[in-house]
KEKE-3310 file (N, C-alpha, C; in steps of 0.2 Angstrom, whole numbers, plus 5000, padded with zeros to 4 digits):
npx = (4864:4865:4877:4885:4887:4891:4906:4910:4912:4923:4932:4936:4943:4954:4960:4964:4973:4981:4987:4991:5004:5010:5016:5006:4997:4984:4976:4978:4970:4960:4954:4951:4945:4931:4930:4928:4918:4908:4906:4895:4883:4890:4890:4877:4861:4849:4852:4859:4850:4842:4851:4856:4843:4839:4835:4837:4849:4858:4858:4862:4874:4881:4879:4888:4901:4903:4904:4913:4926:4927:4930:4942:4948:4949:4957:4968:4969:4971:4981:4992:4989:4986:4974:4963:4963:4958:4945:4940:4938:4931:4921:4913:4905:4891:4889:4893:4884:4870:4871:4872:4860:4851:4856:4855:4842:4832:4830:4825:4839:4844:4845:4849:4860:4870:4877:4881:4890:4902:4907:4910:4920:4928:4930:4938:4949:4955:4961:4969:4979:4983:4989:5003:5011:5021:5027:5016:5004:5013:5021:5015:5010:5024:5025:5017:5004:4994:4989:4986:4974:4965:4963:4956:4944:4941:4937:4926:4916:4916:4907:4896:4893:4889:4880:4868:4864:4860:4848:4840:4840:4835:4819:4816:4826:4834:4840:4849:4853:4858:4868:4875:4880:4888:4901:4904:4908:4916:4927:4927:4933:4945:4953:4962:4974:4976:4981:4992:5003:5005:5006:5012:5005:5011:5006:5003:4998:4988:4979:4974:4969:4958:4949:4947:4936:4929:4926:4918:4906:4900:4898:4889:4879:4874:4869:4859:4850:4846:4839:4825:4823:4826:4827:4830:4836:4844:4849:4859:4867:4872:4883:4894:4900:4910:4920:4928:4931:4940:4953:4954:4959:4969:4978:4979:4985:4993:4999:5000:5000:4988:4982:4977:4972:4969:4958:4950:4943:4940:4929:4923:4919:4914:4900:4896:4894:4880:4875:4872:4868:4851:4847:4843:4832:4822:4822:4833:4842:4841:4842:4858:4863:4862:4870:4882:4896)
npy = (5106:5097:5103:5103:5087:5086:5094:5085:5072:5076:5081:5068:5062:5071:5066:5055:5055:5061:5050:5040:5049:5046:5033:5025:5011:5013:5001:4998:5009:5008:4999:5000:5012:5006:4998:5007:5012:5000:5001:5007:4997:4986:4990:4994:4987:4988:4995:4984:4974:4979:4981:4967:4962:4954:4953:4952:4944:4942:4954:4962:4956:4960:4973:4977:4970:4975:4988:4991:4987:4995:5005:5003:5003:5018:5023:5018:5025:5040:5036:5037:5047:5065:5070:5078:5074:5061:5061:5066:5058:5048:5055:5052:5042:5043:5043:5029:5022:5027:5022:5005:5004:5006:4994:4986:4985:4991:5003:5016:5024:5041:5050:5063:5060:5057:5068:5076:5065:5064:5079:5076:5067:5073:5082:5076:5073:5081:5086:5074:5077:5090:5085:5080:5092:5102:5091:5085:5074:5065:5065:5061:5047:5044:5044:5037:5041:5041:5030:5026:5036:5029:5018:5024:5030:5016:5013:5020:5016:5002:5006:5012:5000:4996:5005:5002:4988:4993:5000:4992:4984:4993:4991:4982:4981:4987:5003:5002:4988:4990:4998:4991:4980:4986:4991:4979:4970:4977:4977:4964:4963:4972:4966:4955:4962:4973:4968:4959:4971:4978:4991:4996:5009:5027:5040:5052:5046:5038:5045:5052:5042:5039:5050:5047:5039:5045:5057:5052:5043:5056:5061:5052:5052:5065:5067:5057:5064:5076:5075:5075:5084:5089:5094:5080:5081:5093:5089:5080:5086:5097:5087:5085:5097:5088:5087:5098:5103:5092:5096:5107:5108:5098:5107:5119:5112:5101:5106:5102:5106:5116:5120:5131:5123:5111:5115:5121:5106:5102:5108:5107:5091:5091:5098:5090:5077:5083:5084:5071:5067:5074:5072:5058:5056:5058:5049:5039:5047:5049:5035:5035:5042:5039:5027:5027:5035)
npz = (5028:5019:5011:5021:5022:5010:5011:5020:5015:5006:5014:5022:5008:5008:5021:5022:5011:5017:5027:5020:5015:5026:5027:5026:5016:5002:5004:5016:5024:5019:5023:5038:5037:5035:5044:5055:5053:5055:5067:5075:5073:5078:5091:5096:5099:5096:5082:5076:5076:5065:5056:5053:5048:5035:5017:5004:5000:4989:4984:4991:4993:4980:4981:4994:4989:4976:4980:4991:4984:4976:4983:4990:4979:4976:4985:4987:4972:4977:4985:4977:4967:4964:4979:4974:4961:4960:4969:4958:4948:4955:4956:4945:4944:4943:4932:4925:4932:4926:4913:4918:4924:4914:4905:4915:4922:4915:4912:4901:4891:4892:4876:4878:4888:4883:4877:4888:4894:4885:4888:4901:4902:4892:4901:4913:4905:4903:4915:4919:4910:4913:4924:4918:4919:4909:4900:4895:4888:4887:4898:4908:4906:4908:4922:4926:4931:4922:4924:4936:4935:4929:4937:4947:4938:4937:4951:4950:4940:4947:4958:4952:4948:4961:4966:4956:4959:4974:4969:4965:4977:4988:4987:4997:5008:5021:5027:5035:5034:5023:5023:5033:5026:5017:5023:5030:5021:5014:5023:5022:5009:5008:5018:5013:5007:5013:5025:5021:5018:5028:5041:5055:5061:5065:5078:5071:5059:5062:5069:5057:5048:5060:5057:5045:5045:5055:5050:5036:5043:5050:5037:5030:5039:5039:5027:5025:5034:5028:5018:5021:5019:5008:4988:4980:4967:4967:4977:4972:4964:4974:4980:4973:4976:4985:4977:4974:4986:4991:4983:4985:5000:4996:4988:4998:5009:5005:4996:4984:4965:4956:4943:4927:4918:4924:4935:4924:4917:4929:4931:4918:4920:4932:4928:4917:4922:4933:4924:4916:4929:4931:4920:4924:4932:4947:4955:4953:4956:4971:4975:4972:4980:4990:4992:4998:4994)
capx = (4866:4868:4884:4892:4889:4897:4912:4916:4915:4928:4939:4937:4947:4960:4964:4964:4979:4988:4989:4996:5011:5014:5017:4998:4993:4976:4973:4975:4965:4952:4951:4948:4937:4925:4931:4926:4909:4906:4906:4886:4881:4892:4887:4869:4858:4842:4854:4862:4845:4838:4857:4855:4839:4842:4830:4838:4856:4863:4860:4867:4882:4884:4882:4896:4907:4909:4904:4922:4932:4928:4934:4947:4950:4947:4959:4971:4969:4971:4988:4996:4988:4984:4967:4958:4961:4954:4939:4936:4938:4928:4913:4910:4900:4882:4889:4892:4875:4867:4874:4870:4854:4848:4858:4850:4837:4827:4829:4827:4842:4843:4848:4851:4864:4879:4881:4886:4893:4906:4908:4912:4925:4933:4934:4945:4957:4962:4963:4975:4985:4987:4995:5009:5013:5023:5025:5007:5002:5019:5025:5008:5011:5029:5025:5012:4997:4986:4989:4982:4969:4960:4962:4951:4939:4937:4933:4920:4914:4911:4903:4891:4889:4884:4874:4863:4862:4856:4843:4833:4840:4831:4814:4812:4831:4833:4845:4854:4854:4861:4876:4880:4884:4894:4904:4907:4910:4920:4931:4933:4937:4953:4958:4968:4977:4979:4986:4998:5005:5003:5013:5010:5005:5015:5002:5000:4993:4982:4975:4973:4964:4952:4945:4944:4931:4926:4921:4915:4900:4898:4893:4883:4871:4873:4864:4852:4844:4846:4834:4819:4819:4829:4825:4835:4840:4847:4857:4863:4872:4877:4889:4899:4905:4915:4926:4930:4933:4947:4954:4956:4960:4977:4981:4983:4989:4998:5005:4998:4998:4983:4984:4969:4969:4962:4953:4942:4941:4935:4923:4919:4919:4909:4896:4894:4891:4878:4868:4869:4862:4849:4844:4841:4826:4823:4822:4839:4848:4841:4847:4864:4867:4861:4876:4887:4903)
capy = (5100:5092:5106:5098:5082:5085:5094:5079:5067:5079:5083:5062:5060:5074:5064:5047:5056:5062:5044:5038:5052:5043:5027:5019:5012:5015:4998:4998:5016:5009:4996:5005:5015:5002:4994:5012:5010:4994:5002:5007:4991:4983:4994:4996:4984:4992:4996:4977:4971:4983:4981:4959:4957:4954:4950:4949:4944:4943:4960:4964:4953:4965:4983:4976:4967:4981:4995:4988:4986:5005:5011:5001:5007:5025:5024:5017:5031:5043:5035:5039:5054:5072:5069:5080:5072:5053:5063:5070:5051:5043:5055:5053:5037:5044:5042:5021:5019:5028:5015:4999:5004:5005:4990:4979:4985:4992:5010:5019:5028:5045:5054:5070:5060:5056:5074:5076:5060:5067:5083:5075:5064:5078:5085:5069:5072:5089:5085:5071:5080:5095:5083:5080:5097:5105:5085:5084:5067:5058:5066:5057:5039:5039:5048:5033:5045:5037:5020:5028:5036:5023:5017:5028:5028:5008:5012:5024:5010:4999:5012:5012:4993:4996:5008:4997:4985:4997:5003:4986:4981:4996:4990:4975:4981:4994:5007:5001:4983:4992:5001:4987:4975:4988:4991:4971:4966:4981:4974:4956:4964:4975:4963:4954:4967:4979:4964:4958:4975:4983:4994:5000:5017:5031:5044:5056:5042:5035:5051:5055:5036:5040:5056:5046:5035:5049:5062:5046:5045:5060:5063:5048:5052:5074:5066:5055:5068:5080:5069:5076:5093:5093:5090:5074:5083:5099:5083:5077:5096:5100:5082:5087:5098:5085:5086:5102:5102:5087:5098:5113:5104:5096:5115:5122:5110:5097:5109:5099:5107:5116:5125:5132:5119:5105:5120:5122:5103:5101:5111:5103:5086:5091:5100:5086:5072:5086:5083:5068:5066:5077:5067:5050:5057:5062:5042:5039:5051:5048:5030:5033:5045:5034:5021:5032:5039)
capz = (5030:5012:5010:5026:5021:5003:5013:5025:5011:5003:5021:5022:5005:5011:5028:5019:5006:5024:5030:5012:5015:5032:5027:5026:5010:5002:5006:5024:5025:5018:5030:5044:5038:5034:5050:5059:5050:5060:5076:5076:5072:5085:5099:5096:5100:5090:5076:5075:5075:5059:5050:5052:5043:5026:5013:4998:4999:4981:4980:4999:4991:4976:4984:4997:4985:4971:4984:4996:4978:4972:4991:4991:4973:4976:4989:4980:4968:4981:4987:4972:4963:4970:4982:4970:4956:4963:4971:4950:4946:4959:4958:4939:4947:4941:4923:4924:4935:4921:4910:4920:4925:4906:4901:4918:4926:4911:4911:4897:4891:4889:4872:4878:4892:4878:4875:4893:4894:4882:4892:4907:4899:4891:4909:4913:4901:4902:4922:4921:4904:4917:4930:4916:4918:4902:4896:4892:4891:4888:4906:4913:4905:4910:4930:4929:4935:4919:4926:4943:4934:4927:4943:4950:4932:4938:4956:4947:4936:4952:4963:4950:4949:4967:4965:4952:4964:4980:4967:4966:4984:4992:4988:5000:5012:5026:5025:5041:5032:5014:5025:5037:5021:5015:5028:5032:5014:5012:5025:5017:5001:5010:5023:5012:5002:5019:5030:5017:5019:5035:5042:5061:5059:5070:5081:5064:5053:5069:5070:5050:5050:5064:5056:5040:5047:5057:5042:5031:5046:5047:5028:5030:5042:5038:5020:5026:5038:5023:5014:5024:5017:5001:4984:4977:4959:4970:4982:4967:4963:4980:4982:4968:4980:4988:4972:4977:4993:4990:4978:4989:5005:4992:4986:5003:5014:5003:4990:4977:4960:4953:4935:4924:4914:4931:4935:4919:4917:4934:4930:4913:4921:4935:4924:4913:4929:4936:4918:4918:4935:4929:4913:4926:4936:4952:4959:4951:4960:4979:4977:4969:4985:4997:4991:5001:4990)
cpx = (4870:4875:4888:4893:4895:4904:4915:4917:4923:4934:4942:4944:4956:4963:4965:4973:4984:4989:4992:5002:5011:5014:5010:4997:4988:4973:4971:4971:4959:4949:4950:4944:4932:4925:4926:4919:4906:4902:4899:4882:4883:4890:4881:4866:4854:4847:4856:4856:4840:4844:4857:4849:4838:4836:4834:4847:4861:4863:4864:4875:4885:4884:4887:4900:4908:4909:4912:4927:4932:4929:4941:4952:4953:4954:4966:4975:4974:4979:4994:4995:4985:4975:4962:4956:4957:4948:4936:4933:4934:4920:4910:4907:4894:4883:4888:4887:4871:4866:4870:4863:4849:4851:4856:4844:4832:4825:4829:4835:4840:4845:4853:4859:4874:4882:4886:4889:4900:4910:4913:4919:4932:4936:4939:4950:4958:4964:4968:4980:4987:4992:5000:5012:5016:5023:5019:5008:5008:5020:5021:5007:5015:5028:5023:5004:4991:4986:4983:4974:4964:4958:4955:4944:4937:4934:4925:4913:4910:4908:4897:4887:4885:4878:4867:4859:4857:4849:4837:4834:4834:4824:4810:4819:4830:4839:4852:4855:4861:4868:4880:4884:4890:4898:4909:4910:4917:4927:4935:4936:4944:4954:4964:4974:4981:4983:4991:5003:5007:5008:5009:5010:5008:5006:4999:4995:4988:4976:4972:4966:4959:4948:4944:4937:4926:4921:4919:4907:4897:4893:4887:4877:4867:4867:4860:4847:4843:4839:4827:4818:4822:4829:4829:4838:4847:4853:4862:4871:4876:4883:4893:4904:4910:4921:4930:4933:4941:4953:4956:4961:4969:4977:4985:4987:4995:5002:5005:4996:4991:4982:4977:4968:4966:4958:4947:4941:4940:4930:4918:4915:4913:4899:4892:4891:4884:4872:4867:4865:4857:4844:4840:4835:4828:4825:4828:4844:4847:4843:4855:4867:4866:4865:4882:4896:4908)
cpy = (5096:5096:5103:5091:5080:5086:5089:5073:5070:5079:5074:5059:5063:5067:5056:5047:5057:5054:5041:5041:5050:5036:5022:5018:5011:5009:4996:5004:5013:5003:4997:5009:5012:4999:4997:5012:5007:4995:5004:4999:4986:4985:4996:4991:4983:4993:4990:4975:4974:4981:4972:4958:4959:4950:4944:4948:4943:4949:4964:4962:4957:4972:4981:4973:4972:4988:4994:4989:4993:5007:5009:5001:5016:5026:5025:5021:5037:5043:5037:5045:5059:5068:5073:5077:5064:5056:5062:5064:5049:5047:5057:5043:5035:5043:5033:5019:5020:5023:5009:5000:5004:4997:4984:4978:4989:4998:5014:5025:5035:5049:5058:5067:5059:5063:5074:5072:5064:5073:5082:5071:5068:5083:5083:5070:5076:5090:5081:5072:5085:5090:5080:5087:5099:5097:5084:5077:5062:5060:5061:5049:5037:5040:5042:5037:5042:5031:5021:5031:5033:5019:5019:5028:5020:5008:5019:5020:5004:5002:5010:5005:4992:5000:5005:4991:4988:4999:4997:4982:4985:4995:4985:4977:4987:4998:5006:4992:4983:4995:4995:4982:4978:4988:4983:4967:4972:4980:4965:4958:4968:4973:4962:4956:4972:4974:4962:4961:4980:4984:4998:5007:5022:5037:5048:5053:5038:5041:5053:5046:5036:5045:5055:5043:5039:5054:5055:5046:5049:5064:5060:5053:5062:5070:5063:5059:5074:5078:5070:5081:5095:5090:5087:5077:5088:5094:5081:5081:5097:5093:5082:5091:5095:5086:5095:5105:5097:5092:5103:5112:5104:5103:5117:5118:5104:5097:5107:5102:5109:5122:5125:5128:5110:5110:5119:5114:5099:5102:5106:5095:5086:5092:5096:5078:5076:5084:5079:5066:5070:5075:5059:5050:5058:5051:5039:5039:5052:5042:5029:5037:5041:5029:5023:5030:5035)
cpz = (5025:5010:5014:5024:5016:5007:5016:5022:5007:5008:5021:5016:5007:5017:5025:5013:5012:5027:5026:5013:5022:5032:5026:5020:5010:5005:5016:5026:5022:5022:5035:5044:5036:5042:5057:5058:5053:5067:5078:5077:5078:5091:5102:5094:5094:5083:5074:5072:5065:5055:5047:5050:5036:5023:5008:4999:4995:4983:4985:4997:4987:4978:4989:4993:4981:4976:4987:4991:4977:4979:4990:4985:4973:4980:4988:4975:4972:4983:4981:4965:4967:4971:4975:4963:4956:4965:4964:4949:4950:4958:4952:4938:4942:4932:4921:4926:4931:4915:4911:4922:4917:4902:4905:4921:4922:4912:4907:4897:4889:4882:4871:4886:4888:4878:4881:4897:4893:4886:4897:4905:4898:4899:4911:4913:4901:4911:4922:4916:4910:4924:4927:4916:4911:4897:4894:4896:4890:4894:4910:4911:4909:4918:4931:4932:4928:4923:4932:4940:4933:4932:4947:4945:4935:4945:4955:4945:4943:4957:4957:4947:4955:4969:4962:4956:4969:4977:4968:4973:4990:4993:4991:5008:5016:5026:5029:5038:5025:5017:5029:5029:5014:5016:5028:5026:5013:5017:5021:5013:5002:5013:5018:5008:5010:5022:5026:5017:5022:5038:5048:5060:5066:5072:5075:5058:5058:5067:5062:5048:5053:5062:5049:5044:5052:5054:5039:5036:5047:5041:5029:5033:5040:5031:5021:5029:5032:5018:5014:5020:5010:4995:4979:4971:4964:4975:4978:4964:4968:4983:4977:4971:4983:4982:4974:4982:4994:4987:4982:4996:5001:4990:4993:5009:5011:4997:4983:4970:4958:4947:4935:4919:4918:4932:4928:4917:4922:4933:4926:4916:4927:4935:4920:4919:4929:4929:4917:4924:4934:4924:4918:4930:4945:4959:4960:4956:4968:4977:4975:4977:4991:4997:4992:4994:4992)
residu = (UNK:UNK:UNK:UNK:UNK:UNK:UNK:UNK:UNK:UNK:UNK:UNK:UNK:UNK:UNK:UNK:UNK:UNK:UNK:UNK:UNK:UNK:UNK:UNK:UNK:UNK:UNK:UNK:UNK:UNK:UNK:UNK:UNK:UNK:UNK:UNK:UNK:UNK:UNK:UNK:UNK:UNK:UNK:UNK:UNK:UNK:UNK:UNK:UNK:UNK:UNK:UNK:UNK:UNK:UNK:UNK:UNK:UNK:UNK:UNK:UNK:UNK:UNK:UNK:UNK:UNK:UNK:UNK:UNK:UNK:UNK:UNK:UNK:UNK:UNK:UNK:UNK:UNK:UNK:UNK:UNK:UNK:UNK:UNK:UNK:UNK:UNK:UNK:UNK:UNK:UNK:UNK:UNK:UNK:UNK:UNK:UNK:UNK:UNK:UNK:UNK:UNK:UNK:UNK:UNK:UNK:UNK:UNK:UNK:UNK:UNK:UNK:UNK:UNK:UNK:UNK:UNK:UNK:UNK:UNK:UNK:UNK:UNK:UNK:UNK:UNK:UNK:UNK:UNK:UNK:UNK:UNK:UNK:UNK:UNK:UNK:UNK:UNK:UNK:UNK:UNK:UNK:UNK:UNK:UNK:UNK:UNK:UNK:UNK:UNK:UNK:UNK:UNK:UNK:UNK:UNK:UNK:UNK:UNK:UNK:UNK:UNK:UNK:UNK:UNK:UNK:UNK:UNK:UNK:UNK:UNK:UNK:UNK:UNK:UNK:UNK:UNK:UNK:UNK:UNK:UNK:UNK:UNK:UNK:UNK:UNK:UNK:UNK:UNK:UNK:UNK:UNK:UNK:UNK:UNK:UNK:UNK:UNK:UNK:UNK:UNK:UNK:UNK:UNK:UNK:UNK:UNK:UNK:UNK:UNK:UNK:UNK:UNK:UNK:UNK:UNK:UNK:UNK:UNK:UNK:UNK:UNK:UNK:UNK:UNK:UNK:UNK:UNK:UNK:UNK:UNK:UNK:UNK:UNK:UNK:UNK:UNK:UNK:UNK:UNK:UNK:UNK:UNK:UNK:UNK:UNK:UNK:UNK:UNK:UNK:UNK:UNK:UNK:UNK:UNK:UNK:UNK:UNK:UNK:UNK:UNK:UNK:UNK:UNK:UNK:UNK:UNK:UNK:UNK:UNK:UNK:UNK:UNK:UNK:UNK:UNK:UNK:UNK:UNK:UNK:UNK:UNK:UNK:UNK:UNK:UNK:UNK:UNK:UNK:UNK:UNK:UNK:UNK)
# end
């Protein structure tokens, strides 16, 4: 169940990069699929009722306000560099949570987490140097694909400010609280960027639209029910997958470039995420997954 979940967080990115080559920008995909998110909470009584009580609402304000900005970043990413390589970017998350959780919530750092810090970083670079192809890094300055990366590096950075937040929100807030104020905030933060820009989408980009926000639920709920039987380190490992999955998806069907030099530093980049998550405990790593991707 945790392997489908990773995959439809990964199918979600592909069908979010198919509505970007049909004229949608990131910002309008990503309002939709927060929009589609809604649609529980709107139509279910019992679920309304669980997602509208709120305790603490600074912290409901920060997991929706950076949570929406890192979608609405990721997406962003996504619209102008290959899917696989914004997935890489967006799911080296667990490395800036690590971070904030030590510099605000009073969590020891780990020692052994810089080495693979390091690792993971160097995965980065030798991913976004292969999408200058023979140019190296001058081709990927002037293409703009760093510009986009860092793009992606910032909607990682606040992913994990949301993360930080969900961690001290969850022990007084309910899960159907902690997604609604995703979702709703994650619209204020891409209305006014999507509307400003919007472009009636033709039946292909409807449809590419509606199976983001379709896979995005999906994952959700395939992880949550996951949660029953599976040990939080091992969930940590198997949503990595998503990064692969993105990455394959753009190979075969959007002909998107993949050399042995993204290759081995997916790997590195993934490897080095995986250890971090690893190094932060078991408690960690079920709240950072619970602040949906």
């Amino acid at each position: 169940m945790l392997v489908g979940s990773a995959c439809a967080f990964g199918v979600m990115a592909f069908f979010a990069k198919v509505a970007s080559q049909r004229g949608v920008g990131g910002a309008q995909v990503a309002m939709v699929r927060f929009t589609i998110g809604l649609l529980p909470v709107l139509f279910s009584g019992s679920v309304r009722r669980r997602a509208l009580s709120w305790q603490r609402r600074d912290l409901l304000f920060y997991r929706g306000f950076f949570g929406g900005v890192a979608v609405l970043l990721y997406f962003l990413a996504i619209d102008h560099v290959p899917v696989g390589l914004a997935t890489l970017l967006n799911y080296t998350s667990p490395v800036f949570a690590g971070l904030y959780a030590a510099a605000f919530i009073g969590e020891p750092a780990q020692p052994r987490v810089l080495p693979a810090l390091a690792v993971a970083l160097f995965g980065v670079f030798l991913v976004v140097r292969a999408q200058g192809g023979h140019g190296g890094m001058s081709a990927v300055v002037h293409s703009g694909v760093g510009v986009w990366a860092a793009v992606g590096l910032l909607s990682a950075a606040l992913s994990g400010a949301a993360v930080t937040a969900i961690r001290v929100a969850r022990r007084t807030e309910s899960s159907w609280a902690v997604y609604t104020s995703f979702n709703a905030l994650g619209v204020v933060a891409t209305a006014p960027f999507a509307l400003a820009a919007w472009r009636m989408p033709d039946l292909g980009a409807w449809l590419a639209l509606v199976a983001v926000g379709i896979f995005s639920m999906i994952a959700q709920l395939q992880m949550t029910h996951a949660y029953r039987w599976i040990d939080n380190l091992r969930a940590g490992v198997v949503q990595q997958l998503a990064v692969f999955v993105a990455m394959a998806f753009g190979a075969v069907f959007l002909d998107e470039r993949v050399t042995a030099g993204s290759v081995i530093g997916s790997l590195l980049c993934v490897a080095g995420v995986v250890a971090v998550v690893a190094g932060s405990g078991r408690r960690a790593v079920a709240d950072e997954l619970r602040a949906d991707a």
